[in-house]
C-alpha positions in Angstrom: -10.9 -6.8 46.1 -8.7 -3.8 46.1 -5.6 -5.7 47.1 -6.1 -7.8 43.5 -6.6 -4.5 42.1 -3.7 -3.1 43.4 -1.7 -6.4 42.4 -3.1 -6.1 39.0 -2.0 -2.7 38.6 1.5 -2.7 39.8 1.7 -6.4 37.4 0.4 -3.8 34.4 3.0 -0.8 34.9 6.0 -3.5 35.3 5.0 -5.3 32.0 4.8 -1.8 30.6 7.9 -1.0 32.0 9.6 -4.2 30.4 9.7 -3.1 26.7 11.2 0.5 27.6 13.7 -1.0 29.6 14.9 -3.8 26.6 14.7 -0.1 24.1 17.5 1.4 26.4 19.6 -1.6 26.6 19.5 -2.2 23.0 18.8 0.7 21.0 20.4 -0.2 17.3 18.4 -3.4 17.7 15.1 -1.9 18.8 15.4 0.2 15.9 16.3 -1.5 12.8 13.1 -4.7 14.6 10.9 -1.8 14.2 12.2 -0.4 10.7 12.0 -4.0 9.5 8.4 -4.7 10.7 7.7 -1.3 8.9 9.3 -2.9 6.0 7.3 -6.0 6.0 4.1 -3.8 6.7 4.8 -1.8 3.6 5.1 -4.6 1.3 2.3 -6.3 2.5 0.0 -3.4 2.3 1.6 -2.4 -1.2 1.3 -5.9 -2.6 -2.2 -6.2 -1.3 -3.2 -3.0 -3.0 -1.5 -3.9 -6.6 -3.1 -7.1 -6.5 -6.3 -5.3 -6.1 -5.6 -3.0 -9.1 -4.6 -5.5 -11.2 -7.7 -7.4 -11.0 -9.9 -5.0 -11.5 -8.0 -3.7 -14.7 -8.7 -7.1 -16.3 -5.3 -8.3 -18.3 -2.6 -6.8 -18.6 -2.3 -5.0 -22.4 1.4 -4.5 -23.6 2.8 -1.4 -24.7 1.6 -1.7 -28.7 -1.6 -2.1 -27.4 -1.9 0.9 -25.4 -0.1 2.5 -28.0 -2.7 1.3 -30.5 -6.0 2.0 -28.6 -4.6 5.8 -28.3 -3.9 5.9 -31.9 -7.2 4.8 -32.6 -8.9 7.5 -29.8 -7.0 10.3 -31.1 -8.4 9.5 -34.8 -12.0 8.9 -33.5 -12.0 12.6 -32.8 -10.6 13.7 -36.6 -11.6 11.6 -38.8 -14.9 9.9 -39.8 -16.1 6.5 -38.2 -16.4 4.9 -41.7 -12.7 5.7 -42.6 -12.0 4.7 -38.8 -13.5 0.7 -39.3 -11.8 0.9 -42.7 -7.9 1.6 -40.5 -9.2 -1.1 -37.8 -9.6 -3.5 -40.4 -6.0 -3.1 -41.9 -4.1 -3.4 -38.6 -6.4 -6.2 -37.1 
């Protein structure tokens, strides 16, 4: 029982070992692997998340239309709601 533990152990600090020892030999490779997985990470993450947004935000208004609705916010605040439906019903 402690001779497989032993085994096990010394099995577990050589496969940790490995990795270090392919780092030293190749260093420019190790590094742009791991700036590229980081890469790929991002983008995944990122395009999950806007995905997410853009759902809930329902379609996807164009710029007159957000122009439009903040027109029509800013005049809710000045002018009276009658005058307000009589504007909405010129521009449609």
């Amino acid at each position: 029982m402690v001779a497989q533990a032993n085994r096990m152990n010394q099995q577990f600090r050589e496969t940790m070992e490995r990795p270090v020892e392919l780092v030293k030999e190749y260093p420019l490779a190790s590094m742009l692997l791991m700036f590229g997985m980081g890469l790929g990470v991002g983008v995944v993450v990122s395009s999950a998340i806007c995905s997410s947004l853009e759902e809930m935000s329902g379609h996807d208004a164009t710029m007159a239309e957000k122009l439009k609705r903040q027109v029509y916010d800013a005049l809710s605040h000045v002018i009276s709601p009658s005058t307000l439906r009589q504007i909405q019903s010129y521009t449609g």
